[in-house]
C-alpha positions in Angstrom: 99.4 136.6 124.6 101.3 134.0 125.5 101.5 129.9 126.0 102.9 128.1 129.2 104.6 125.4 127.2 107.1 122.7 128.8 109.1 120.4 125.9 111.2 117.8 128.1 109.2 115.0 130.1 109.4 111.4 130.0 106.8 108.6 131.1 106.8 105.0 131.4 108.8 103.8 128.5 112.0 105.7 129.9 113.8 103.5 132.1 114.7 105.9 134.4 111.2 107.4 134.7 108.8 106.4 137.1 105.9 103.3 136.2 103.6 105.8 137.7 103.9 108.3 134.5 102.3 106.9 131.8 101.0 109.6 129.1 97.7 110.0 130.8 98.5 111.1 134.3 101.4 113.7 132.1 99.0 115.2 130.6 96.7 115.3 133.8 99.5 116.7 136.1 100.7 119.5 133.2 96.9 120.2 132.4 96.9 121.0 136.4 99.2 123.1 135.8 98.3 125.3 133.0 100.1 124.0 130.4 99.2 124.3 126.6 102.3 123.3 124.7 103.5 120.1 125.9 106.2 117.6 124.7 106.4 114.0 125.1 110.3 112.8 124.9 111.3 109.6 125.8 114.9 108.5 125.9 115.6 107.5 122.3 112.0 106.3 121.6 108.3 108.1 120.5 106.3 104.9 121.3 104.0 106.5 124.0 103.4 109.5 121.4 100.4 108.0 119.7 98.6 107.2 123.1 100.1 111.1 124.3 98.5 112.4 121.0 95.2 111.3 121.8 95.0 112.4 125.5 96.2 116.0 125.0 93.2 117.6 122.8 90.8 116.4 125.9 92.8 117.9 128.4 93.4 121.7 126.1 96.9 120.8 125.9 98.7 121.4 122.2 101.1 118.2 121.8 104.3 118.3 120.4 106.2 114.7 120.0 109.4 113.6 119.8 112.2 111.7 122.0 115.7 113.0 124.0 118.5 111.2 121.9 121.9 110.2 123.2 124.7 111.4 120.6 128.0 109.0 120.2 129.1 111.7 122.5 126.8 111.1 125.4 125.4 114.1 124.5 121.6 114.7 125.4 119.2 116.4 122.6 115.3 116.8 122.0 114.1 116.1 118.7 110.9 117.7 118.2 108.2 117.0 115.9 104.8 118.6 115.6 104.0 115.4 112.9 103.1 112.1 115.5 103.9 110.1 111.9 107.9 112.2 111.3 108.5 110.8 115.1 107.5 107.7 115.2 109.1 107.4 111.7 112.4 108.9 113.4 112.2 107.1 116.3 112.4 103.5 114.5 115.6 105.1 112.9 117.2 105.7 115.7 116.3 102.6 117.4 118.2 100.8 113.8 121.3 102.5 115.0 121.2 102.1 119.2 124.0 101.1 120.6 122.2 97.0 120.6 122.8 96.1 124.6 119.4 94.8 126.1 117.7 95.8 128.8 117.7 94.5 132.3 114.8 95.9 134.0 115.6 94.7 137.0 118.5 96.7 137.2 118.0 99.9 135.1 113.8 99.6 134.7 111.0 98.5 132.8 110.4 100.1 129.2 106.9 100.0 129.2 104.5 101.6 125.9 100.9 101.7 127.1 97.9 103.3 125.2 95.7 106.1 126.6 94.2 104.2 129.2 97.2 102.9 130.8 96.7 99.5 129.1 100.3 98.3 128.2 101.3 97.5 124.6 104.9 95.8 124.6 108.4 96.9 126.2 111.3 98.1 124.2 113.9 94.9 124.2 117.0 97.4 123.8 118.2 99.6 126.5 117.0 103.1 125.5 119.7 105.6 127.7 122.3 103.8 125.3 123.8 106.2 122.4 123.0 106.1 119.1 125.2 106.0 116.3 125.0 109.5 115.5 127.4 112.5 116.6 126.4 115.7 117.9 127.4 117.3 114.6 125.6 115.3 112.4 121.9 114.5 114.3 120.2 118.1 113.8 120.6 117.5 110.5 119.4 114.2 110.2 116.1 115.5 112.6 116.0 118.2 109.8 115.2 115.3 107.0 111.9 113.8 109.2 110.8 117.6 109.5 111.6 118.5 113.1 113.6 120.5 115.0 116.4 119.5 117.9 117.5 122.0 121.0 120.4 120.4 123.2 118.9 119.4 126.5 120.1 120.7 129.9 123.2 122.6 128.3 123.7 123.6 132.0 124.3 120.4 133.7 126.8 118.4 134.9 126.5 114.9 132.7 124.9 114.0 129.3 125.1 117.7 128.2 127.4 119.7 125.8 128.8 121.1 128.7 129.9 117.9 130.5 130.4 116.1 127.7 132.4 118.9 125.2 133.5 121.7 127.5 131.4 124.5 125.4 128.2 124.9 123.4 128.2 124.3 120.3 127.2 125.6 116.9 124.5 123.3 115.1 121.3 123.7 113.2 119.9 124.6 117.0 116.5 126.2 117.7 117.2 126.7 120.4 119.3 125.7 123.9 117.6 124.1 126.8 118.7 124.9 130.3 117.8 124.5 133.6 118.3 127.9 134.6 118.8 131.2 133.0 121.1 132.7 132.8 122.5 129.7 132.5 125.6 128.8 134.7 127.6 125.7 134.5 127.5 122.8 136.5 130.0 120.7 135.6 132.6 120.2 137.4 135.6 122.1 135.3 133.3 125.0 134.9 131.1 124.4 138.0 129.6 128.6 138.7 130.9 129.8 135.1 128.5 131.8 132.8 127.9 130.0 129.3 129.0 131.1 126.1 125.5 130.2 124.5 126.3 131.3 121.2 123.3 133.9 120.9 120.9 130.8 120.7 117.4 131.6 121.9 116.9 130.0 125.3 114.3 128.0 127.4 114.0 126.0 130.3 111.7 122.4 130.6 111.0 119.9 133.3 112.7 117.1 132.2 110.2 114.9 134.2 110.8 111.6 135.0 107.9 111.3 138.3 104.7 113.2 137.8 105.9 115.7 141.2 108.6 117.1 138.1 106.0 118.1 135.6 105.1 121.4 135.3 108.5 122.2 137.2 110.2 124.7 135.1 107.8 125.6 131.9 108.5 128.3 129.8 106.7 131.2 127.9 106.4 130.6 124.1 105.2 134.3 122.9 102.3 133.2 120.2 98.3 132.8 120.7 96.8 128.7 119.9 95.0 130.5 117.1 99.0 131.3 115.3 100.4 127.8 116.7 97.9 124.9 115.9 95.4 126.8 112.8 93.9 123.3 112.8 92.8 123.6 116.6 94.8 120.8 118.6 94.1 117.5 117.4 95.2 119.9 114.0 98.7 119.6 115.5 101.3 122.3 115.9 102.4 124.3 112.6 106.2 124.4 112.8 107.0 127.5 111.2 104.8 128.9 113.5 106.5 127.2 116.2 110.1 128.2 115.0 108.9 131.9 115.0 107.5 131.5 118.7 111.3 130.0 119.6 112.9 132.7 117.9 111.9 135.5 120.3 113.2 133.5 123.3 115.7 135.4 125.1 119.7 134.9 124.0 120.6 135.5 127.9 
C-alpha cells in the first residue's frame, strides 16, 4: 500500500504565496485531493506549522513541518521535520542568521502567520526569500542537529536550484532530490534539455504551491501504510526512521 504525499507548499506567510492560502484552505484543497502525507514549508519560516498541525488530523492528512531555506548560495532546500517543536525551534535559528533586510509588502507581499481559523497572529518583520547565512554544504548538517532531514528543492529548475545556482547536484547528507519532473531534465539555461547527474539519490516530485489551484499538483508515492509511518495515529506525528525508509525506495532515475 501506498501514501499520496506532497512535501513543498507554502501559504500566507510566504511572500510570494497567495493571501488566499492560509493552512486551512491547504489542507482543504490537498485533503480534496487525496493526500495523506503533507508538508508545510514556508520560505525560511515554520510559523504557520502550529496552526497546520492542528488542522491536518481533522482533515486524515499526516503532517510533516518544516520551511524551504535559501543557502548563501541562493540555493533552495526543504528542511523537514516530523517534530512541530525541532521546526519551530529551527526556524527561529534560521531567522537569527537571515540576511536582516525588511520587508516591503507592498512590493514583495505581506508575511502573514494566522492560526487554524484564519485569524492572523503577527507578520514576519524580515524579508523571508532572503538567504541565510548558511552554505549549501554546511545546512543538512545543521537540519541534522534539530532532527530533520533536508532534500534540495526543484533540482530541475532554472533559478534558486543546485542546478542554476552550481551547474551540478551535489553530494550532501540528502534524502533525497526534489524535482519537478522525472526523469529529471535541466532547465537552466547552460544545460536547458540535459539529463541530470543525480548522484543515485532517491527522487520525488512536490507542488511547490504558492495559490491553492498548485496544491495537489505533482504529489508523489511514498511506499509505506499510516499504520508503519505515524504508530501514534496522526496527531501522533510522523516517525522519521519510518519516513527515511519510505524515502529510500524512491526511484534513483
Amino acid at each position: 500500500m501506498s501514501l499520496l504525499a506532497d512535501f513543498h507548499n507554502h501559504s500566507c506567510l510566504s511572500p510570494c504565496g497567495s493571501l488566499d492560502l492560509s493552512p486551512r484552505v491547504l489542507v482543504d484543497f490537498a485533503a480534496n485531493r487525496g493526500i495523506k502525507v503533507l508538508a508545510l514549508t514556508d520560505h525560511n519560516s515554520s510559523l504557520n506549522c502550529p496552526a497546520f498541525a492542528k488542522l491536518c488530523p481533522g482533515k486524515g492528512i499526516l503532517p510533516i513541518f518544516g520551511m524551504e531555506a535559501a543557502t548563501q548560495e541562493e540555493i533552495h532546500v526543504l528542511c523537514l521535520f516530523t517534530s512541530l517543536e525541532a521546526s519551530l525551534e529551527f526556524s527561529e535559528y534560521a531567522y537569527s542568521i537571515i540576511l536582516p533586510f525588511p520587508n516591503n509588502p507592498e512590493i514583495a507581499g505581506d508575511q502573514i502567520y494566522v492560526d487554524e481559523e484564519d485569524n492572523i497572529e503577527g507578520q514576519v518583520e524580515y524579508y523571508l526569500v532572503n538567504p541565510l547565512e548558511l552554505s549549501v554544504e554546511n545546512i543538512g548538517d545543521k537540519v541534522l542537529e534539530y532532527g530533520g532531514i533536508v532534500i534540495p528543492a526543484h533540482v530541475d529548475r532554472q533559478a534558486f536550484s543546485m542546478t542554476s545556482q552550481l551547474g551540478v547536484v551535489t553530494h550532501g547528507p540528502w534524502s533525497a532530490l526534489e524535482c519537478v519532473r522525472i526523469p529529471p531534465v535541466a532547465l537552466s539555461p547552460a544545460m536547458k534539455g540535459q539529463r541530470l547527474d543525480t548522484l543515485g539519490y532517491h527522487l520525488i516530485t512536490s507542488s511547490d504551491a504558492h495559490y491553492p489551484e498548485h496544491v495537489g499538483r505533482r504529489p508523489f508515492e511514498l511506499d509505506i501504510n499510516m499504520e508503519e509511518l505515524a504508530p501514534n495515529g496522526l496527531s501522533g506525528g510522523a516517525d522519521m526512521d519510518a519516513l527515511k525508509r519510505a524515502l529510500a525506495k524512491r526511484p534513483i532515475k
